[in-house]
C-alpha positions, 0 to 999 in steps of 0.5 A: 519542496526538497523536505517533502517525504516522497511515498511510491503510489503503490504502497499507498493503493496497498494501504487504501485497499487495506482500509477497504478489508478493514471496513468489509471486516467491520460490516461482516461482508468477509470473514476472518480467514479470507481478511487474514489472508487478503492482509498477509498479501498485503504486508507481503507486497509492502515489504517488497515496495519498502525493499525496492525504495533507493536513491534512484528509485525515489527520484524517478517521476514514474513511480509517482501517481497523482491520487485524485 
């Protein structure tokens, strides 16, 4: 169990909500400007949930959710 890679649920809900962008892409429900701009937000808040990960961070249950 100690060997399990740990993953913050917030970057994972950011990662799902990338995938959604993706597919309204590819069923042309949003165009071009309004994807780019949804995923530039995106990759901003992944680098900021990448930035806040430390030791302390890790370990704390809070920053865990069960994905169901």
């Amino acid at each position: 169990m100690k060997n399990e890679k740990k993953v913050p649920y917030k970057k994972i809900q950011i990662e799902t909500s990338i995938k959604l962008l993706e597919y309204l892409k590819r069923k042309s429900a949003i165009d071009d400007g309004m994807y780019n701009f949804c995923i530039n937000k995106f990759l901003n808040k992944i680098e900021l949930e990448k930035s806040k990960i430390n030791d302390e961070y890790m370990n704390d249950l809070n920053n865990y959710k069960l994905l169901i």
